[in-house]
VEXPAVEX-859422 format. One record per residue (C-alpha): residue in one letter; x, y, z. Coordinates in steps of 0.05 Angstrom, whole numbers, plus 32768, in hexadecimal, padded with zeros to 4 digits. Layout:
# VEXPAVEX-859422
<type->A; east->X; north->Y; up->Z>
...
END
This chain:
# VEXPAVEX-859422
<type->X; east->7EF0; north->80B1; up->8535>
<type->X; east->7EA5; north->80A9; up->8541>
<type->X; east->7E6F; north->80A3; up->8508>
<type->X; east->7E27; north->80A4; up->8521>
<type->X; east->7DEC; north->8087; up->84FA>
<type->X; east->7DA6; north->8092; up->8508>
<type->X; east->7D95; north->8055; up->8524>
<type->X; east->7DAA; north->8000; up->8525>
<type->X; east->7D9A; north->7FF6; up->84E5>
<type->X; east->7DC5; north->802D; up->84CA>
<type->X; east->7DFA; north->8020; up->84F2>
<type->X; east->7DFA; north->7FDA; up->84E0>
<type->X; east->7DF7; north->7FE6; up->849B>
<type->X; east->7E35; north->8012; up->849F>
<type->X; east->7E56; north->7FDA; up->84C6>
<type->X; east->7E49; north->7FA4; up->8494>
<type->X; east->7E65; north->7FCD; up->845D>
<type->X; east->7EAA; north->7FDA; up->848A>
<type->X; east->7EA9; north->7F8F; up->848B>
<type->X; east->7E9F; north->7F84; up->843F>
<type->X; east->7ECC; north->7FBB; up->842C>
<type->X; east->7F0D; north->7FA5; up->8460>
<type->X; east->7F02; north->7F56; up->844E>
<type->X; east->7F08; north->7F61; up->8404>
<type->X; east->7F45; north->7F98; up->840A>
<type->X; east->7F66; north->7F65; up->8441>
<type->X; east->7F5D; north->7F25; up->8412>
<type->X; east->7F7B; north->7F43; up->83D6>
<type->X; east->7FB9; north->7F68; up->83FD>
<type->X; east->7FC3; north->7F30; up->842D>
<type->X; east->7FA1; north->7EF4; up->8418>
<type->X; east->7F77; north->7EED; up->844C>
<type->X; east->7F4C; north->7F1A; up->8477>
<type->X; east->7F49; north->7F0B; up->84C9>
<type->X; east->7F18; north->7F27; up->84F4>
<type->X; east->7F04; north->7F1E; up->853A>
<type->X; east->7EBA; north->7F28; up->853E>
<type->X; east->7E8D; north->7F3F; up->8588>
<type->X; east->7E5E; north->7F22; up->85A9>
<type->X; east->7E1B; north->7F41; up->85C6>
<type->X; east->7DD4; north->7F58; up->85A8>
<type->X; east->7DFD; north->7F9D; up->857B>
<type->X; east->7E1B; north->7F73; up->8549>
<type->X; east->7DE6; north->7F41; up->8536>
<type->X; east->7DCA; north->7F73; up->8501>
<type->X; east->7E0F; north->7F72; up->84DE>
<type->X; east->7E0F; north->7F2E; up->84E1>
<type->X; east->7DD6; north->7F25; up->84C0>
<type->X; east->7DDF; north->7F52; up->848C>
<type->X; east->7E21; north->7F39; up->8476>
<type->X; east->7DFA; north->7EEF; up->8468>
<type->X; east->7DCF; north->7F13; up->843A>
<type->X; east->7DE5; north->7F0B; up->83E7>
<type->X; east->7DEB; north->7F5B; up->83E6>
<type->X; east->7E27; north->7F4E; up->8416>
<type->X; east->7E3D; north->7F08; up->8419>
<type->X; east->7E48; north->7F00; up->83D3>
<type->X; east->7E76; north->7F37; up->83D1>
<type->X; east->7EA4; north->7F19; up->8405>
<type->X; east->7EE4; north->7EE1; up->83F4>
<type->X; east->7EBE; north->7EB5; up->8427>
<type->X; east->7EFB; north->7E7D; up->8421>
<type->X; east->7F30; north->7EBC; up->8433>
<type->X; east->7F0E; north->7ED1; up->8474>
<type->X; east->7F24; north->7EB9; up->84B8>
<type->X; east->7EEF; north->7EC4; up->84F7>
<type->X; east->7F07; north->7ECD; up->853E>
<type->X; east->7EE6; north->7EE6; up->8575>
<type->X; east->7EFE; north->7F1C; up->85A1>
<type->X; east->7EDB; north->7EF6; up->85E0>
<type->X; east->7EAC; north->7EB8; up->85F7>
<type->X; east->7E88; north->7EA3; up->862E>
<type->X; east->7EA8; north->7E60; up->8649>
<type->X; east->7E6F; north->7E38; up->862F>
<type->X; east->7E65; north->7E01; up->85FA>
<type->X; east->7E5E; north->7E19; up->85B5>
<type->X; east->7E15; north->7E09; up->85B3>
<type->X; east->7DF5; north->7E2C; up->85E4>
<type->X; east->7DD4; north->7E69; up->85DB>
<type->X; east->7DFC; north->7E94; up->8603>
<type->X; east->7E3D; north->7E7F; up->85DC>
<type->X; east->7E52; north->7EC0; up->85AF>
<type->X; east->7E67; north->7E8A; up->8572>
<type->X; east->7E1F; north->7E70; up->8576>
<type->X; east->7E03; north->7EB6; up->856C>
<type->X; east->7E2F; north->7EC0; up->852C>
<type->X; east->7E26; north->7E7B; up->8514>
<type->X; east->7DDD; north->7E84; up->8518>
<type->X; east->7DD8; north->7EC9; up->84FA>
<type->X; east->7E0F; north->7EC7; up->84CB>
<type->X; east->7E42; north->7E92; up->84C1>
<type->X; east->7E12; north->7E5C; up->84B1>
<type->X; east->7DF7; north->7E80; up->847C>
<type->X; east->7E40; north->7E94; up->8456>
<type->X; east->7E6A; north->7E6B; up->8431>
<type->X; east->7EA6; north->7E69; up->8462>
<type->X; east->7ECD; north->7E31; up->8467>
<type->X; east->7EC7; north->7E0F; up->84AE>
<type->X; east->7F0F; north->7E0F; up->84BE>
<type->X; east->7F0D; north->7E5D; up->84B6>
<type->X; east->7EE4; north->7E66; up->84F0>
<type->X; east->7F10; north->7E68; up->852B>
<type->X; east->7EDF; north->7E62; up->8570>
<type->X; east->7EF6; north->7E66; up->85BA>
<type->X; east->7EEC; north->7E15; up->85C8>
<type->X; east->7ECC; north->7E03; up->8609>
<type->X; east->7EFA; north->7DD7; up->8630>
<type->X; east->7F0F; north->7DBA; up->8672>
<type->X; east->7F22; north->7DFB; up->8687>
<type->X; east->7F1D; north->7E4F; up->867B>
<type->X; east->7F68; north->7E53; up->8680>
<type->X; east->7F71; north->7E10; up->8654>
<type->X; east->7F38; north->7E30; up->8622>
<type->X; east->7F5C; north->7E76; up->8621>
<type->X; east->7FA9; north->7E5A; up->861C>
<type->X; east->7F8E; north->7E27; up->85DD>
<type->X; east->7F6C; north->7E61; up->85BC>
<type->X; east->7FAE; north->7E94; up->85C1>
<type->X; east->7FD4; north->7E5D; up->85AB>
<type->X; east->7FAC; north->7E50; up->856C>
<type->X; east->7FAD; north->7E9F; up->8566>
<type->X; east->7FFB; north->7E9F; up->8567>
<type->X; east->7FFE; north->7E67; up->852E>
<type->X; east->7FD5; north->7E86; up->8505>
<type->X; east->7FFE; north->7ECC; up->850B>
<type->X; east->803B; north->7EA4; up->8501>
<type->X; east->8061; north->7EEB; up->8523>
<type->X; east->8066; north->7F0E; up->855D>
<type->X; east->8037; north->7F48; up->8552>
<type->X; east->7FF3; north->7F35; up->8533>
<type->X; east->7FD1; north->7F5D; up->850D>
<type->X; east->7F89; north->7F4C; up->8509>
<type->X; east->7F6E; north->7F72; up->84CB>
<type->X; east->7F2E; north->7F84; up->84F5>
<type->X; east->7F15; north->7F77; up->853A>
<type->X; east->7ECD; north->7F8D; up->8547>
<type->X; east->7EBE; north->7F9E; up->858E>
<type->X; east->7E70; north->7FB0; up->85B7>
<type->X; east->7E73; north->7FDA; up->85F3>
<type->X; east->7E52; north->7FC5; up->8634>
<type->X; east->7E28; north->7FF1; up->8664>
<type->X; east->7E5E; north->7FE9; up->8694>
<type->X; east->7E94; north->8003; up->8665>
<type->X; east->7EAA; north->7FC1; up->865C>
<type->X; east->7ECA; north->7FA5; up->860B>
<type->X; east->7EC7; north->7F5C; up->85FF>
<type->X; east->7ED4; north->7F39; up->863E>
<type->X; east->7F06; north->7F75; up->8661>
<type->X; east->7ED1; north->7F82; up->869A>
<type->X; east->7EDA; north->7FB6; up->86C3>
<type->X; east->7F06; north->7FB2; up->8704>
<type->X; east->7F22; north->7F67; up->86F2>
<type->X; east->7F69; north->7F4A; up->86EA>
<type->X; east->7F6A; north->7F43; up->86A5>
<type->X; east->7F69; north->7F89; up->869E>
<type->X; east->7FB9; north->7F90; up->86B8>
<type->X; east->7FC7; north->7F53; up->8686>
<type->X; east->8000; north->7F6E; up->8654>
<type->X; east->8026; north->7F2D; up->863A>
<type->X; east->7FE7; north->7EFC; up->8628>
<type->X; east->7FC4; north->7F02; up->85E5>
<type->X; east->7F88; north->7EDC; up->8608>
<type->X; east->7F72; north->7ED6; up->8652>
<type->X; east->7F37; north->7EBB; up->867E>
<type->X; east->7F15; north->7EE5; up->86AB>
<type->X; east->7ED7; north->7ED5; up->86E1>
<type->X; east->7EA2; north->7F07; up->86D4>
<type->X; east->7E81; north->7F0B; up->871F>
<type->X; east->7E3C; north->7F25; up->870A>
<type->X; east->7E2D; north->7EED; up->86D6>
<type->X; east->7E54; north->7EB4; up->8700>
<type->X; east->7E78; north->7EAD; up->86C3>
<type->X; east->7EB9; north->7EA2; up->869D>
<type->X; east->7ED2; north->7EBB; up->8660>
<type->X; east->7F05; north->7EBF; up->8636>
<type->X; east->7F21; north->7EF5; up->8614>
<type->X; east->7F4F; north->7F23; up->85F3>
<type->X; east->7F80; north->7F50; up->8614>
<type->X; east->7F87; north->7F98; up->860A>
<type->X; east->7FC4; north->7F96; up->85F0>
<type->X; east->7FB2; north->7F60; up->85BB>
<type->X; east->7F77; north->7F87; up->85A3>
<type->X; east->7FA9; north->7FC7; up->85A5>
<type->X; east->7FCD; north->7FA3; up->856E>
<type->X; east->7F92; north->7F9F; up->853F>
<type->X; east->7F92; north->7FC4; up->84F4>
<type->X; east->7F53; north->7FDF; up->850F>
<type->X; east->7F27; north->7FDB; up->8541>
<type->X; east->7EDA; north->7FF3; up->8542>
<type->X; east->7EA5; north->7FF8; up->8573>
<type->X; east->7E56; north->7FF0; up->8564>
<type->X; east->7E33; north->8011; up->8599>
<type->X; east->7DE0; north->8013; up->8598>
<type->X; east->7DAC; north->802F; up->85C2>
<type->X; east->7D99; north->806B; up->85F7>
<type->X; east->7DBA; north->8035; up->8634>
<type->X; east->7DFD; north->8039; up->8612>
<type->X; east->7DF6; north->808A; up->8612>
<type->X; east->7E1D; north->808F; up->8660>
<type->X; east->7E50; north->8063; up->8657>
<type->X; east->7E67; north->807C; up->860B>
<type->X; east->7E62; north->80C4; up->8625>
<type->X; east->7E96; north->80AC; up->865E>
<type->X; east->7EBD; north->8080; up->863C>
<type->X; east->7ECC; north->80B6; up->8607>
<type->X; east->7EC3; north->80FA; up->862E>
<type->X; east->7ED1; north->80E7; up->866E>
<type->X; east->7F0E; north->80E3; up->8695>
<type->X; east->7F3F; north->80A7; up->8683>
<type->X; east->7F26; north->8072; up->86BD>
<type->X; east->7F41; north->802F; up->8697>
<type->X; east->7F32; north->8006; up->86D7>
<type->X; east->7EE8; north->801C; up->86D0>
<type->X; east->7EE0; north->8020; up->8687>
<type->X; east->7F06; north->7FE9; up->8666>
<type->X; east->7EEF; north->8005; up->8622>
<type->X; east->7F21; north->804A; up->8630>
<type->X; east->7F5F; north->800D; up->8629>
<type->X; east->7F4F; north->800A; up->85DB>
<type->X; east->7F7F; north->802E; up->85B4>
<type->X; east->7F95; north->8008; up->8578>
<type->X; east->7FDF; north->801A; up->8565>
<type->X; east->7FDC; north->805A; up->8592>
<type->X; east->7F99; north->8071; up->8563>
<type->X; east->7F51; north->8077; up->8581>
<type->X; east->7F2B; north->8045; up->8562>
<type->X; east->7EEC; north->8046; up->853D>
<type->X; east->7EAC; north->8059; up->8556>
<type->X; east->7E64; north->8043; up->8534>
<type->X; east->7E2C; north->805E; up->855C>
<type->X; east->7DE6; north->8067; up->8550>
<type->X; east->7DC0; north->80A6; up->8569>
<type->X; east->7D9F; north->8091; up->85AB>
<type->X; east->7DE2; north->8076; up->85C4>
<type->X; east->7E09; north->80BB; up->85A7>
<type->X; east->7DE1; north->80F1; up->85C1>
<type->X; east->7E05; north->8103; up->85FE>
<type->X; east->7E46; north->8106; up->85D7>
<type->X; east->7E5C; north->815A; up->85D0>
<type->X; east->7E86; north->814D; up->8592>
<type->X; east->7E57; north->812A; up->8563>
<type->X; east->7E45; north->8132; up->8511>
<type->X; east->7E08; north->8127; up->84F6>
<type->X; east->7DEC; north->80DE; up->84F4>
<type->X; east->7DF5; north->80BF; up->84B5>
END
C-alpha cells in the first residue's frame, strides 16, 4: 500500500500518528509495544514530533521497547551513530525508561557487535519467530533498506536475525537486520522524501524484481507488501498513485 503526502512535514506527521496509534493498541493487547526504528535524515521529523506533549504524552513511555533495524559500527556518541540521532531528537526528550532502549553496542568486533545484539533480540522474544509490533525502514538512493546494500553477502543470509556487512563506498561496517527477520515483522513501513528518491521508488516498486540490485524489493512482511509513506517529490514518477494527503 502506498499513501503520499504533500511534502516531509505531512508525511511525518502521518508517521508520528502510526507510531502513537500502534504503541498504545500494542501496550494494552500485549503489554508492551517493540519497535525497531531507521536511521538517516527521513525520520528525524517523526522523531521530533513524537517528543512533543501533543504526542509524547499520549504514549505508555515505560511499555515501549526501541531497537534499531541497523547501525554504523561506531561508538554510541558519535554523530554518525543512528542511536545518537534518535537520542538527540527524540529519546532524550521522552520519558522512556533507559533499559527500554535496546542500541547496537560498539565492540571489539562487527561480527561480536552483531551476534550480542541478535542474542539480546532472541531473549527478549523468548520464541522462535519474533514479532516486532513495528519496524520502520528509509530507502536509500541505491535501493538499499537499513544496512542490506546492494550486491553484498548479507543479502543471501536466511538463518541470522542480525549480520555485519562491509559497505565498500563508506569504508564502513554495519550491522543489521536480515530480510527474513524484518519479513517477520507485524508491520513494516517505509518513509521515503524528496525528488532523489523518485528513480529508485519508481524501480523498486514498478520495475522488474532485481533483489540483488534493490535490496528494498526483499521486504515483504508475512508474504504482504509493506507500507509505503511518501511525500510528493519522491512519488511522482509512480503510475498508480492517489492524491497526496
Amino acid at each position: 500500500m502506498i499513501r503520499i503526502y504533500n511534502d516531509l512535514e505531512a508525511l511525518s506527521q502521518a508517521a508520528a500518528e502510526l507510531f502513537m496509534l500502534q504503541s498504545r493498541v500494542a501496550s494494552l493487547v500485549c503489554g508492551r509495544f517493540s519497535v525497531a526504528l531507521s536511521g538517516g535524515e527521513t525520520p528525524r521529523r517523526m522523531f521530533e514530533l513524537l517528543a512533543t506533549p501533543s504526542f509524547s504524552e499520549h504514549i505508555h513511555w515505560d511499555s515501549v521497547h526501541i531497537f534499531w533495524s541497523d547501525e554504523r559500527f561506531v561508538p554510541e556518541d558519535d554523530p554518525r551513530s543512528n542511536s545518537f540521532m534518535a537520542r538527540q531528537s527524540l529519546l532524550n526528550h521522552v520519558p522512556i525508561p533507559s533499559e527500554n532502549i535496546h542500541s547496537i553496542h560498539y565492540g571489539d568486533s562487527p561480527a561480536q557487535a552483531a551476534s550480542r545484539y541478535e542474542d539480546e533480540l532472541r531473549e527478549f522474544f523468548s520464541r522462535q519467530n519474533p514479532d516486532f509490533h513495528l519496524i520502520l525502514l528509509g530507502l536509500g538512493s541505491n535501493g538499499h533498506i537499513a544496512s542490506l546494500v546492494p550486491h553484498t553477502p548479507v543479502l543471501k543470509i536466511k538463518d541470522r536475525w542480525v549480520a555485519e556487512v562491509y559497505v565498500k563506498e563508506l569504508d564502513m561496517y554495519r550491522i543489521t537486520f536480515t530480510a527474513p527477520f524484518i519479513n517477520q515483522a507485524s508491520q513494516v513501513v517505509f518513509l521515503v522524501s524528496g525528488s532523489d528518491k523518485a528513480e529508485v521508488l519508481e524501480e523498486v516498486l514498478e520495475g522488474p524484481y532485481h533483489p540483488n540490485e534493490l535490496p528494498a524489493q526483499l521486504i515483504r512482511h508475512n508474504g504482504i507488501h509493506p507500507l509505503w509513506l511518501v511525500d510528493k517529490a519522491a512519488s511522482h514518477k509512480l503510475t498508480l498513485r492517489d492524491e497526496p494527503r
